[in-house]
VOKEVO-245439 format. One record per residue: x, y, z of N, C-alpha, C in turn; residue in three letters. Coordinates in steps of 0.02 Angstrom, whole numbers, padded with zeros to 5 digits, always signed. Layout:
REM residues N
XYZXYZXYZALA;...
REM end
This chain:
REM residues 191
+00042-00059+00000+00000+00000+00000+00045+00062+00000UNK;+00047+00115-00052+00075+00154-00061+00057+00221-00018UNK;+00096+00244+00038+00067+00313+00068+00084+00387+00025UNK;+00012+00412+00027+00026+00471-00004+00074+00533+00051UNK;+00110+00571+00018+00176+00613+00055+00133+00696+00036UNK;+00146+00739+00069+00122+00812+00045+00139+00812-00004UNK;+00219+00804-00038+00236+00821-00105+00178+00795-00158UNK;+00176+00721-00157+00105+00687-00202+00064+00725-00198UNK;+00022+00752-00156-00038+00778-00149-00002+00855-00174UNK;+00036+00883-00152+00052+00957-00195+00043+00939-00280UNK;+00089+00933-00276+00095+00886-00368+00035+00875-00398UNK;-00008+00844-00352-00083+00818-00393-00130+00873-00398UNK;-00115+00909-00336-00122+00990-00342-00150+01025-00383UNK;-00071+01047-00401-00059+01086-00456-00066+01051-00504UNK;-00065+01011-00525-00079+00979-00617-00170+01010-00614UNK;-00205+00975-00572-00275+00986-00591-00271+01063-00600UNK;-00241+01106-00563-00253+01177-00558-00247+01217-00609UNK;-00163+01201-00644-00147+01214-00706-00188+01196-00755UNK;-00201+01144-00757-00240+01128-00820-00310+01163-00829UNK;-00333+01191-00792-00390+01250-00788-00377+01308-00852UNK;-00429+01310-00891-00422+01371-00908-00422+01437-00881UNK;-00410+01476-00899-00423+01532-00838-00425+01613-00884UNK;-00496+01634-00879-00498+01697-00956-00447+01747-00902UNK;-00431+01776-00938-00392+01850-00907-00419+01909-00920UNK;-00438+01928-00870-00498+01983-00862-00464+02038-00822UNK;-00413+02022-00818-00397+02083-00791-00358+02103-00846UNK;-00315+02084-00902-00294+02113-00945-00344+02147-00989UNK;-00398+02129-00982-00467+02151-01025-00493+02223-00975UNK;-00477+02215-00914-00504+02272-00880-00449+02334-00885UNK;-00385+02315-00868-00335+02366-00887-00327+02389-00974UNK;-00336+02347-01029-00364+02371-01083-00401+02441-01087UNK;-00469+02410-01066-00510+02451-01068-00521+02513-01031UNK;-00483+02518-00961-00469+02563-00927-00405+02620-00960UNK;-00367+02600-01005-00308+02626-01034-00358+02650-01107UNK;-00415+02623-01133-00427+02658-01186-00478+02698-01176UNK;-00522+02721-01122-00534+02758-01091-00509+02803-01070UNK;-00447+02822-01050-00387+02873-01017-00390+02905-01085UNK;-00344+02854-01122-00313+02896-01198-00378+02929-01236UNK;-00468+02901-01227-00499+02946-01263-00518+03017-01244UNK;-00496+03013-01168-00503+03081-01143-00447+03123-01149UNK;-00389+03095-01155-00336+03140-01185-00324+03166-01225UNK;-00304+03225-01218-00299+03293-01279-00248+03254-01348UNK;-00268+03289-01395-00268+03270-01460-00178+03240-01464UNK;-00154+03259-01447-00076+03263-01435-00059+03208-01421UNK;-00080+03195-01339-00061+03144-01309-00080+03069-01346UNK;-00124+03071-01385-00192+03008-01411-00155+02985-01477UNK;-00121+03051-01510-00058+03042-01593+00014+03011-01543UNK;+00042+03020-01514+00075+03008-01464+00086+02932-01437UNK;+00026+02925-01403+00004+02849-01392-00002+02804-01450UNK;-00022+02809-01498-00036+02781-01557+00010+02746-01595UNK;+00060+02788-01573+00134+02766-01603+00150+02743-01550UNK;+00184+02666-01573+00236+02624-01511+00290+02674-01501UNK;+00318+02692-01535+00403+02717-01543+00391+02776-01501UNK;+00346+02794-01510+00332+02891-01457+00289+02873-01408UNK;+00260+02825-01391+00193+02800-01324+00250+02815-01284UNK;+00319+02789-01262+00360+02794-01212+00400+02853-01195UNK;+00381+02902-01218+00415+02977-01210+00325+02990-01160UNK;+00269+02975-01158+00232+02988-01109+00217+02960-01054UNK;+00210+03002-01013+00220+03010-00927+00181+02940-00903UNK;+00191+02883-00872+00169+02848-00858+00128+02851-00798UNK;+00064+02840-00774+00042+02859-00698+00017+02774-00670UNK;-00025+02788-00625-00060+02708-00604-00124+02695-00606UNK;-00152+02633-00601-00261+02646-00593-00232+02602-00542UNK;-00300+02593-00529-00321+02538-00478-00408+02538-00495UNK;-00427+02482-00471-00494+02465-00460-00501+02437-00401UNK;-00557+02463-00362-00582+02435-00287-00639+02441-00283UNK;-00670+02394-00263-00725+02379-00235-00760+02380-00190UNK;-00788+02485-00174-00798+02505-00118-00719+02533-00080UNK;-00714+02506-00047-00652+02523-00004-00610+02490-00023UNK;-00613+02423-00046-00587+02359-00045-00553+02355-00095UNK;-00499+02327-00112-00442+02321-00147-00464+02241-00185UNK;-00466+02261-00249-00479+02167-00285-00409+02153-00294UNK;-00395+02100-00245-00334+02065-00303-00329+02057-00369UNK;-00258+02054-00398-00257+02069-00466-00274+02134-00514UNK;-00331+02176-00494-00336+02241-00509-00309+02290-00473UNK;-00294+02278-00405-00248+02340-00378-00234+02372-00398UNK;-00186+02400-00396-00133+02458-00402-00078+02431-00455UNK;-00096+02470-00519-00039+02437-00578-00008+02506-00600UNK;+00045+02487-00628+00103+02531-00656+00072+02532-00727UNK;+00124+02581-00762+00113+02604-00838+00066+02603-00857UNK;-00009+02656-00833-00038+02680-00889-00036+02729-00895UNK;-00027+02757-00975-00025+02838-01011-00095+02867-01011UNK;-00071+02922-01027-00112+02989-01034-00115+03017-00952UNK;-00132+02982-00898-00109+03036-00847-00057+03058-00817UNK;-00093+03124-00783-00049+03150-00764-00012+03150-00674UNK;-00073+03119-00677-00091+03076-00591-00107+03005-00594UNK;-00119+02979-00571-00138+02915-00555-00212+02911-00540UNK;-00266+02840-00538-00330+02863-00544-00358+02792-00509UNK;-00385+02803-00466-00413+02745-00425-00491+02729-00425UNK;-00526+02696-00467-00578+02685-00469-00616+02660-00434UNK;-00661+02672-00397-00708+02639-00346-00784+02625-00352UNK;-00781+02560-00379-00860+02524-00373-00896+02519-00336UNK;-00918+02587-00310-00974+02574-00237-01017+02638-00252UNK;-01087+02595-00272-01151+02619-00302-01162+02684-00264UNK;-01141+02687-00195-01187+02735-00158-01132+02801-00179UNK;-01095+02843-00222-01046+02881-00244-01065+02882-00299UNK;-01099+02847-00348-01128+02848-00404-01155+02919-00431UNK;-01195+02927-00369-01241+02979-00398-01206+03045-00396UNK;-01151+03067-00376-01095+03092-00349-01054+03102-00418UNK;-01061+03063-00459-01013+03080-00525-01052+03117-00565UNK;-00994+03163-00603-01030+03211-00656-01012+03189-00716UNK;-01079+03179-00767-01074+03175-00821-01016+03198-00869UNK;-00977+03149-00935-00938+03179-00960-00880+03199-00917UNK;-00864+03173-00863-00781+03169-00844-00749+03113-00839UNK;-00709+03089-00856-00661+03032-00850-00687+02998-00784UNK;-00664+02992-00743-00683+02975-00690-00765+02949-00691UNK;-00820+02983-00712-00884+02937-00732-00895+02894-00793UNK;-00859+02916-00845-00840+02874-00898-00802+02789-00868UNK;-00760+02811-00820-00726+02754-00795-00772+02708-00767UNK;-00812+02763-00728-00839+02688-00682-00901+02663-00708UNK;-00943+02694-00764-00998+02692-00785-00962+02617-00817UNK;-00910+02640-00885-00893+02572-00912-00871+02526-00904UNK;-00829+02521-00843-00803+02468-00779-00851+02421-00766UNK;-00909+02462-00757-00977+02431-00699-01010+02397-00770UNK;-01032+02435-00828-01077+02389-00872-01043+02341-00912UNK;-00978+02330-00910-00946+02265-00935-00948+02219-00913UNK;-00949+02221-00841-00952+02180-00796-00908+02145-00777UNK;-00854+02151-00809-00774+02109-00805-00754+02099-00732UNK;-00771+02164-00722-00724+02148-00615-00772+02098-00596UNK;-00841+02100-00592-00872+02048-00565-00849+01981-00586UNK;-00853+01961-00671-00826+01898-00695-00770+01880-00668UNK;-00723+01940-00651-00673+01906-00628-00649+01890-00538UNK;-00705+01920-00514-00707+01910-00455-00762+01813-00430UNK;-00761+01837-00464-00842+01758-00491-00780+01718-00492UNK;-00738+01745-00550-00700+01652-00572-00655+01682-00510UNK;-00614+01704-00474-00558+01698-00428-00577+01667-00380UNK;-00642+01685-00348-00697+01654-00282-00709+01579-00299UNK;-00737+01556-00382-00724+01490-00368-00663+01468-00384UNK;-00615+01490-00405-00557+01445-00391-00519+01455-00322UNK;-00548+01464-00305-00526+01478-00222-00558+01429-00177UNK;-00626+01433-00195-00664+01373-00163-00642+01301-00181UNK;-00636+01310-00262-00614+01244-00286-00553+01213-00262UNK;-00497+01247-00249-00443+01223-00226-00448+01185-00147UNK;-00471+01243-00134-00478+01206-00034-00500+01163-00029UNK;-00551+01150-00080-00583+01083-00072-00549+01019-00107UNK;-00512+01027-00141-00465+00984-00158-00409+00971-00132UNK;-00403+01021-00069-00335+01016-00049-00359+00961+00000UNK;-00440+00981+00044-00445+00952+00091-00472+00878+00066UNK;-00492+00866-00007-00500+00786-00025-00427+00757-00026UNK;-00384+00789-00052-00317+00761-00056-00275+00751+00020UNK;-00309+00776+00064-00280+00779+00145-00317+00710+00170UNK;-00387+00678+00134-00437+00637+00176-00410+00576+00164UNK;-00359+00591+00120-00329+00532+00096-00245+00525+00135UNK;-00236+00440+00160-00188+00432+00184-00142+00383+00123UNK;-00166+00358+00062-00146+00309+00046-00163+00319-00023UNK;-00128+00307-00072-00177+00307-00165-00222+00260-00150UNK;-00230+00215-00106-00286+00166-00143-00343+00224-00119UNK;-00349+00251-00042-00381+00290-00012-00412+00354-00071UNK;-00352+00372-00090-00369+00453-00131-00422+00412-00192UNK;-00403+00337-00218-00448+00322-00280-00521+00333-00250UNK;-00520+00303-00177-00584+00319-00141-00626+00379-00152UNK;-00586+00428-00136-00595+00487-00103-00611+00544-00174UNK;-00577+00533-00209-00555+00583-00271-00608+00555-00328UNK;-00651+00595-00364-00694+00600-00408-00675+00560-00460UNK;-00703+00492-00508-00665+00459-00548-00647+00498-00620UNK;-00687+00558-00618-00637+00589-00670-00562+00638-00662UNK;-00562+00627-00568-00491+00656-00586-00453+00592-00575UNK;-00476+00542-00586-00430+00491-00557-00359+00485-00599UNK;-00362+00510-00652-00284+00520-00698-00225+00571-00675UNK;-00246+00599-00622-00190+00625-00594-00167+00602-00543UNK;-00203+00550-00515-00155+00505-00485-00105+00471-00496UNK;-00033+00473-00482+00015+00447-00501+00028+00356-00513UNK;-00011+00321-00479-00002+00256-00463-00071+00209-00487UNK;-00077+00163-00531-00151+00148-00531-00171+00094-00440UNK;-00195+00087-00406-00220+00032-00364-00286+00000-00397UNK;-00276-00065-00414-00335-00110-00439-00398-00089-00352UNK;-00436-00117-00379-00496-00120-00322-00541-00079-00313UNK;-00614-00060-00292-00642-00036-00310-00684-00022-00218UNK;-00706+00037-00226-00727+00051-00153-00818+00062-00161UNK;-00838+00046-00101-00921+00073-00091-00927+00140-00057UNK;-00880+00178-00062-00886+00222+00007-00897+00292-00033UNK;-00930+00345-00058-00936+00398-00088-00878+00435-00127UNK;-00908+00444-00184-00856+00477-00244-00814+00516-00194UNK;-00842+00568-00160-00794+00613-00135-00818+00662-00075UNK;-00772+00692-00052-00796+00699+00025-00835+00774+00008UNK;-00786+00795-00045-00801+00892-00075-00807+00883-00137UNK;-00867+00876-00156-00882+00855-00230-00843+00927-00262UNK;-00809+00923-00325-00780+00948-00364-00793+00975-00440UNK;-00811+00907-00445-00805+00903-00523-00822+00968-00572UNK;-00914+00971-00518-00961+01040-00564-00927+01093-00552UNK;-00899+01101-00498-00846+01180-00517-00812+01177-00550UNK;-00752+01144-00557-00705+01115-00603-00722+01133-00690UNK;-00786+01091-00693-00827+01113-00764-00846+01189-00771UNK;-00872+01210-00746-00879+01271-00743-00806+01311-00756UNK;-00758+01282-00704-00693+01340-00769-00669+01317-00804UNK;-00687+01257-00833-00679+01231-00906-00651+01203-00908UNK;-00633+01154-00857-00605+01064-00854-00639+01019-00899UNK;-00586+00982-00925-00610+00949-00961-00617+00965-01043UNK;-00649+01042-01030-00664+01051-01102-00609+01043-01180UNK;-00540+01068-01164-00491+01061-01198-00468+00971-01217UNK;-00503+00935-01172-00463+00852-01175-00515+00836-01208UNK;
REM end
């Protein structure tokens, strides 16, 4: 009987984890936050930007996006975006809404932030892969043994188990069912 070691269970880990697709939404939100800046920028700065070779003769500042008070991972506080002349911290909290004036950057920002909906999507997929992991960490913990984890572990992840064990158990697929999250960020779909 083969005992499973943390390293095994790290290892088995990360393969399922990696193999996740995962959209990038925050490159889609800093996009769109950077082509927003440059359409409010004076005519200059926008011929300027346009060109790779001359974008880097302008002043680089920072965004951020937060949520309310709250700081989203991954959208924080990022370096190099042009056209300002300051830095610009966007805040998604409805009750300030009414507080923005039409036609300034700053309501342009958060108006188009908010109806894309990207920070949410990407707060959606970070929350379940957050959930998804713990719960795999803690199926991969319920297990003392591969024959145990074949127990324990959903038979479609059973290929990341390193070892086959013949035999077959009565005791429930799994302690933290998985799989439907898993599907949801698009396990599976690529194989």
């Amino acid at each position: 009987m083969t005992r499973l070691t943390n390293e095994m269970r790290d290892s088995i880990l990360a393969k399922i984890m990696h193999g996740l697709p995962n959209v990038d939404y925050v490159s889609q939100v800093k996009k769109l936050v950077q082509d927003i800046i440059i359409e409010f920028a004076p005519k200059q700065v926008q011929e300027l930007y346009a060109d790779e070779k001359t974008r880097r003769y302008l002043h680089e500042g920072y965004a951020e996006v937060r949520d309310g008070n709250r700081r989203i991972d991954g959208l924080g506080y990022w370096n190099g975006v042009y056209g300002l002349i300051n830095g610009v911290t966007v805040q998604l909290d409805e009750r300030s809404e009414a507080l923005l004036k039409d036609g300034t950057l700053y309501h342009a920002l958060y108006t188009r932030l908010k109806s894309s909906g990207l920070v949410k999507l990407y707060a959606d997929q970070e929350e379940l892969r957050k959930s998804v992991r713990q719960r795999l960490k803690a199926n991969l913990a319920a297990a003392s043994t591969v024959k145990r984890l074949y127990e324990v572990l959903e038979p479609e992840l059973h290929h990341y188990i390193p070892i086959i064990v013949e035999g077959k158990s009565t005791l429930p697929a799994c302690v933290a069912p998985v799989v439907d999250d898993l599907k949801k960020l698009g396990f599976g779909a690529a194989a």
